[in-house]
C-alpha positions in Angstrom: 88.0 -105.1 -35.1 88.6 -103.9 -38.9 90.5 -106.6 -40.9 92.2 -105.8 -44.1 94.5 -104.4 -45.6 96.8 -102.6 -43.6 98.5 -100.5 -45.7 95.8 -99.3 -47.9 93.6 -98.3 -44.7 95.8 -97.2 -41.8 94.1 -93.7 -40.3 96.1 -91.0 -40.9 96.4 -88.5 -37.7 94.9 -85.3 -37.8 95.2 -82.4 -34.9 93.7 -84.2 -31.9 90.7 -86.0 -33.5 90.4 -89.7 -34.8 91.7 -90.8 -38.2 88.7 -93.0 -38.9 85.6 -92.3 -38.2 82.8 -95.4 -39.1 79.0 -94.5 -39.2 75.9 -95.8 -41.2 72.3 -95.7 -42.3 71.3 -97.4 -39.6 71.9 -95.2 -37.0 69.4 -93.2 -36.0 67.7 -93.5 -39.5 70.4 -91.4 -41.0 70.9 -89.1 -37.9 74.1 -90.0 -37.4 75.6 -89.3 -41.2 74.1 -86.0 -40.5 75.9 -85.2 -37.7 79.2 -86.9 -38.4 78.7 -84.9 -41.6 78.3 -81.8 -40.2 81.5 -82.1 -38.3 83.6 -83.4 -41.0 82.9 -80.6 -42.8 85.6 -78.5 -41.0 88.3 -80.8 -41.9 89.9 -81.0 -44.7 89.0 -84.2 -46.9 92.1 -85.7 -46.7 93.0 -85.9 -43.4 90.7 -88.8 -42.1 89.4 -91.8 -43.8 85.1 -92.3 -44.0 83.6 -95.3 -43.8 79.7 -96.2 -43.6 77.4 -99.0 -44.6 74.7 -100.3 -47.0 71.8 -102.6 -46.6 69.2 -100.5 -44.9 67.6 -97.9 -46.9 65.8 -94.9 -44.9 62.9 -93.9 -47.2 60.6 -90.5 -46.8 57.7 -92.0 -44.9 57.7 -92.1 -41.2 57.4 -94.2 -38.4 57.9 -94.1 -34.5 61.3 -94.8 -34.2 60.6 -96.5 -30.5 58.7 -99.2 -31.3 61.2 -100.3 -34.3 62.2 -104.0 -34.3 65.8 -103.4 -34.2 67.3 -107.1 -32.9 69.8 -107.2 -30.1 70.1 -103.1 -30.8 66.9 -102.5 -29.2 65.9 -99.2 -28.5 69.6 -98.1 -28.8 67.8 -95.5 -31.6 64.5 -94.7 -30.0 65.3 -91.1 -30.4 66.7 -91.2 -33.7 65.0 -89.5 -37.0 61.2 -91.1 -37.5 62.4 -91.9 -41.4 61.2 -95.9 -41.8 64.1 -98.0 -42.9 63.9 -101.3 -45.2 66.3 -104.1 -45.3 67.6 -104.3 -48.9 70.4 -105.6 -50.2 69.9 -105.4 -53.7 71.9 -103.4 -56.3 69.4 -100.8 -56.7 69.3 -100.3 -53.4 73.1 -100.3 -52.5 73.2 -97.3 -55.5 70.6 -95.3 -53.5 72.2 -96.3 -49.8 75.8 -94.9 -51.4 74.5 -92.0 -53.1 71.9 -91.1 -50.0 74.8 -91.6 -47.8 77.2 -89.1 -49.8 73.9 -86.2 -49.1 73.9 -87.1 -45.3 77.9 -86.9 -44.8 78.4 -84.0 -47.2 80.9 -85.9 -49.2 82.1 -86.6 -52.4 83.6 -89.6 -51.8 83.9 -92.8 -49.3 86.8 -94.0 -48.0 85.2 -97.6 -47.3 81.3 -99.0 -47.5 80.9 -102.0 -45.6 77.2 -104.9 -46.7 75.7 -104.2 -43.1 74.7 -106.9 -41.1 74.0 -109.3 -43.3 73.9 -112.1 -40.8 71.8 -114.1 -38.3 71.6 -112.1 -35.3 69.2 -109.6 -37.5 67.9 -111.9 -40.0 67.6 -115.6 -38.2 67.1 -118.4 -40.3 66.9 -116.2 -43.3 70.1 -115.2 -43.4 71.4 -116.9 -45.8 68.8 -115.2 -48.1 69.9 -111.9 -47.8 73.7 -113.0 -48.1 72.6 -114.4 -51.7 71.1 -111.3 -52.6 73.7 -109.3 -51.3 76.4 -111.4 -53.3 74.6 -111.2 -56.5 73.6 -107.4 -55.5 75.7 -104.9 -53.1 79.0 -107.4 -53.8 79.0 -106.7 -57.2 77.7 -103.2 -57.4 80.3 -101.9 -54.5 83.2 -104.1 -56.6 82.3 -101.7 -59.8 82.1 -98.5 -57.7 85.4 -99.3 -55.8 86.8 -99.7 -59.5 85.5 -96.8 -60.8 87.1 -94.5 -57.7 83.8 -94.0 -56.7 84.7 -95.6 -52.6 87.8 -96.5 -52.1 87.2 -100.2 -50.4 84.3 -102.5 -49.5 83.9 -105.3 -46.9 81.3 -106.6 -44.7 80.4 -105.0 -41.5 78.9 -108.0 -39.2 78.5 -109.4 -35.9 79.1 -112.8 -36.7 81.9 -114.3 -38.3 80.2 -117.3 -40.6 79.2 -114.2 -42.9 82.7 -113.7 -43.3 83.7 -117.1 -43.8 81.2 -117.5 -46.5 82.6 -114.4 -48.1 86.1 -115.8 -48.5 85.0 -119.2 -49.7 84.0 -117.1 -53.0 85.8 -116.2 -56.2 84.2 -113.0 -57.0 83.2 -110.3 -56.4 86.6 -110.2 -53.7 86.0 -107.7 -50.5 88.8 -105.3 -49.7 88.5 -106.1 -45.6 86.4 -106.9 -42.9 84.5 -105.2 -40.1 83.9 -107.5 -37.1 82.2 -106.2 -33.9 83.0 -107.6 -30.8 84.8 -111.0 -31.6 88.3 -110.2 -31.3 88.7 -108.8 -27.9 90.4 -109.4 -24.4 87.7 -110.8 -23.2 86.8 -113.3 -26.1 89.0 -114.0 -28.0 89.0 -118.1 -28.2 85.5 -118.7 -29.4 84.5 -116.3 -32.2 81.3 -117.2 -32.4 81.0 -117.0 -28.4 77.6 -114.6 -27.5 79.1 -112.6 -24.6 75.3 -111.7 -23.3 73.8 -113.3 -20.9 76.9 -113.8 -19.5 77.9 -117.2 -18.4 79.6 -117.8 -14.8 82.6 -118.3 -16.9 82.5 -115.1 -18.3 81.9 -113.4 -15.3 84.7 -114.9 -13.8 86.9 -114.1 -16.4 86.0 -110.5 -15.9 86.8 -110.6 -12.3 90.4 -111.9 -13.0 91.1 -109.7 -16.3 90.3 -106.5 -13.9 92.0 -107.7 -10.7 95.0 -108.2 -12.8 94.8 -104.6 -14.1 94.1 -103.2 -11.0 97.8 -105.1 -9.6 99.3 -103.9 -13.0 97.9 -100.6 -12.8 96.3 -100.7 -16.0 92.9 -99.4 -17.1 90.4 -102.3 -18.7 90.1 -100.0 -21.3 93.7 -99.5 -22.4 94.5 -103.1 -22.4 91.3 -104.5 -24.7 92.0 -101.5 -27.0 95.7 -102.4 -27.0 95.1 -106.2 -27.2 92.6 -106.2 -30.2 95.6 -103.8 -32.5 97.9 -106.2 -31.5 97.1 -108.7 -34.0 98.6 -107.9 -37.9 95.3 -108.5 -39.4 94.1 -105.5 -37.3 94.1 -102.4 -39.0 92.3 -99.9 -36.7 90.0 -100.2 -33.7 86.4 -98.4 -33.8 85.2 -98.0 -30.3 81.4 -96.8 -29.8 81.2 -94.1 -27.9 77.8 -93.2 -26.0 78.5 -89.8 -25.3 81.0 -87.3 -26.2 83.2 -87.7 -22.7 84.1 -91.4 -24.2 86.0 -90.3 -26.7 88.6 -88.3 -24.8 88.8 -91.5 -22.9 89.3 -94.3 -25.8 92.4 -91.2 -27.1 93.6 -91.3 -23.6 93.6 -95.7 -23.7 94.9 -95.9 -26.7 98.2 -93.8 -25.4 98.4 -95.6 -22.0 101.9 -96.9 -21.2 100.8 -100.6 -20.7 103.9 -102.7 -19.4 105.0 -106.0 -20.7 104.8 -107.4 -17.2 100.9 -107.2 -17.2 100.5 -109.0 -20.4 102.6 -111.8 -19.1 100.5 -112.2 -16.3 97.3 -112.8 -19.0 99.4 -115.0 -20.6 100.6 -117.3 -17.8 96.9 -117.1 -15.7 95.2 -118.4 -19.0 93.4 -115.1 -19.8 95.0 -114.7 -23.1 95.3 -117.0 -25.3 98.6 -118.7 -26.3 98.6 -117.8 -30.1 97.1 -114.5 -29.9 99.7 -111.3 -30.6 100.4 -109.3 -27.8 101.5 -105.7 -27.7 105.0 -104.8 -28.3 
C-alpha cells in the first residue's frame, strides 16, 4: 500500500501500461533500474510517475550474488548483477544512491525516493540505529533535494509499520508519504504488525473462507485484495510484484474486475473484513 498524498501522486494513465512503476537498488544489485530504465525510455517522461529507493549502495566490486544475506528476501536475487551492495543510510550515501539511480533508470528526474527498509525485519535489534542515521542523514538530504525539484517526494519504503510511526512522531525533516508492503491487505488487515509467514491455523483458515466466498461471488482473490487495499482514502496507488511478465496483464485485468457489492457484504457480515475498514464503492 502507498500512503500519502493523493492528489500530488495519483498515476496518471498512459496507452495500456501502468502509471507507476516502483523499483530500487536493491533489486538485483541495480538490475532492475536497468531494465525498468530501458523500457521507460520509450515513453514520454510525463506520462508515468518513477519511484525507487535509497539505503543500499551497489559499489564496483563483486560478489556471488547467491550466497548474499538478504533477510526474509532470500535468494529472491540470486541471479541478479554480482555488484556488492552496503547498507548505508547516510547523506553521502543517499547523494550517490539518487544520483547512481538517475544513470541506471536513464532519468533526469524522480518522481518519488522512498529510506529503504530501514526496519527490523533486515536490521534486528539494530534498527533503531540505522533509523537515527537515516533521520540525521537520507531524511534531511532527500527533504533538500525534494526542495530543490531535484525528486518530487520522499517517504519510507518498509515492511513494518513502527518505522513509520517513529517517523510521524518527529518535527522535521516531514516525509511526503509512505510505502508499506503487505500490511494493509484482505487478508490482514486487523493486526499491522501481524507476520503472515509461517502461517497460523487462523490464517489458513481465513484463506479458506476469503476464497470460498469468491468462488460463490464469482470473484477472483486477486481482484478483491487489489480492490480492497485502494479502498481506503489514505491509499493512493497499489504496487503489486510481479514475478514474470504474464502477471502484469493479470493485476490490469484485477484491477478492472466488476466486483459486486453483494460479495463485499458477505466479508463484512462473516467477520472477514473488518468493520472500520473502507470498502469499494
Amino acid at each position: 500500500m502507498f500512503a500519502g498524498r493523493a492528489s500530488a501522486h495519483r498515476s496518471p494513465t498512459t496507452g495500456g501500461l501502468a502509471g507507476l512503476y516502483d523499483t530500487a537498488p536493491f533489486y538485483g544489485a541495480g538490475l532492475a533500474e536497468l531494465r525498468l530504465g530501458e523500457l521507460l525510455s520509450r515513453q514520454p517522461r510525463d506520462t508515468y510517475v518513477l519511484s525507487t529507493k535509497v539505503g543500499r549502495v551497489v559499489l564496483d566490486e563483486v560478489e556471488d550474488p547467491a550466497a548474499r544475506e538478504l533477510g526474509e528476501k532470500g535468494g529472491l536475487f540470486a541471479h541478479g548483477r554480482p555488484n556488492r551492495m552496503v547498507d548505508d543510510y547516510s547523506a553521502d550515501a543517499t547523494l550517490r544512491s539518487v544520483e547512481d539511480s538517475l544513470k541506471r533508470l536513464g532519468t533526469d528526474r524522480l518522481d518519488i525516493v522512498w529510506v529503504h527498509d530501514v526496519a527490523q525485519d533486515f536490521h534486528g535489534d539494530h534498527w533503531l540505529h540505522h533509523f537515527e542515521t537515516a533521520r540525521t542523514g537520507a531524511f534531511r538530504v532527500l527533504s533538500r533535494l525534494r526542495d530543490e525539484g531535484v525528486i518530487g517526494a520522499w517517504g519510507l519504503g518498509v515492511n513494518k509499520a513502527e518505522p513509520i510511526e517513529l517517523t510521524l512522531d518527529l518535527d522535521e525533516p516531514r516525509p511526503d508519504g509512505f510505502l508499506l508492503a503487505g500490511r494493509y491487505t484482505l487478508l490482514d488487515h486487523d493486526r499491522a504488525l501481524q507476520r503472515l509467514l509461517p502461517a497460523s491455523p487462523e490464517i489458513v483458515e481465513r484463506v479458506r473462507r476469503i476464497r470460498e466466498t469468491a468462488e460463490r461471488h464469482g470473484v477472483g482473490v486477486k481482484a478483491a485484495a487489489l480492490q480492497f487495499s485502494l479502498a481506503h482514502p489514505a491509499s493512493a496507488a497499489v504496487i503489486p510484484g510481479a514475478t514474470r511478465p504474464s502477471r502484469i496483464a493479470e493485476d490490469v485485468a484485477a484491477l478492472h474486475e466488476e466486483v459486486p457489492a453483494a460479495f463485499w457484504a458477505d466479508l463484512r457480515a462473516s467477520g472477514l473484513v473488518s468493520a472500520a475498514a473502507p470498502l469499494p464503492a
